[in-house]
N, C-alpha and C positions, 0 to 999 in steps of 0.2 A: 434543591439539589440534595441529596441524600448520599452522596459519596463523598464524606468525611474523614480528614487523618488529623488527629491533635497534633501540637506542638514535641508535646513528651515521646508518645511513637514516633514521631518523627527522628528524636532525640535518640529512641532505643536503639530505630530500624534502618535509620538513615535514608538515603535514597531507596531502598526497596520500599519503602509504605508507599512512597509516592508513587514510583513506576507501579506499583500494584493495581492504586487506585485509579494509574489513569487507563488501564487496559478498559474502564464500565466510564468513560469520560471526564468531563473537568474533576478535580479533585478539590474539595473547599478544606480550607485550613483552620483549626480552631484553638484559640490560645486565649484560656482561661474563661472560658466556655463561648467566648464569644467570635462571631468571624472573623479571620483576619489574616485572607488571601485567598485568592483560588488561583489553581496549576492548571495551565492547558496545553494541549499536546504543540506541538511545533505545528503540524497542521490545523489544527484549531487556531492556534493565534494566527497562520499565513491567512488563511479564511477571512478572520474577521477584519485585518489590517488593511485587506484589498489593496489599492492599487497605491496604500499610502508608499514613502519615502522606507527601504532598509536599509538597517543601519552597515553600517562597511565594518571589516575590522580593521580594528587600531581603534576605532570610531569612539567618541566619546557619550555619556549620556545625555548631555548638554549641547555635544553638537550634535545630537539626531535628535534633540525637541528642537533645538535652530531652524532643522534643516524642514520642519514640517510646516505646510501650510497654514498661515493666518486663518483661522477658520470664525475670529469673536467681531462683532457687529457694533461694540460698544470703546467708547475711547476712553484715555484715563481717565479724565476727570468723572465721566459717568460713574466708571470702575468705584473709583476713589469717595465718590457720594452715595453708593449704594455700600462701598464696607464701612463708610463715619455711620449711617443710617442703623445699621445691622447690630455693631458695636456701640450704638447707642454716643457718641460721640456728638 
């Protein structure tokens, strides 16, 4: 993706960098030289979300990861033995 706005333009231009940058698509965010976000248009993200759960207003961020399907195959303790493993624990 080559349609980049720093941190600092962001900083200068406010929301205009970004609407700029999303008229040529997602827009990647880069803060201190490294990535760290990309913006997508409201249709973009309805796209990719398909037919999950949206969120209501009022709606909390916590109750729309609640409200999303189970999607992990694996139980705690699995969980729990692959981050002691990982962490070296």
């Amino acid at each position: 993706m080559n349609n980049t706005v720093t941190v600092a333009e962001i900083k200068r231009r406010g929301m205009a960098a970004i609407e700029e940058g999303l008229r040529h698509g997602p827009v990647r965010i880069v803060k201190r030289n490294k990535p760290a976000a990309v913006v997508l248009s409201e249709e973009e993200y309805q796209r990719l979300i398909g037919g999950q759960p949206q969120a209501r207003p009022g709606m909390t961020a916590l109750q729309w990861l609640l409200s999303q399907p189970a999607g992990g195959t694996r139980d705690k303790a699995q969980i729990d033995a692959t981050l002691a493993q990982e962490r070296g624990w």
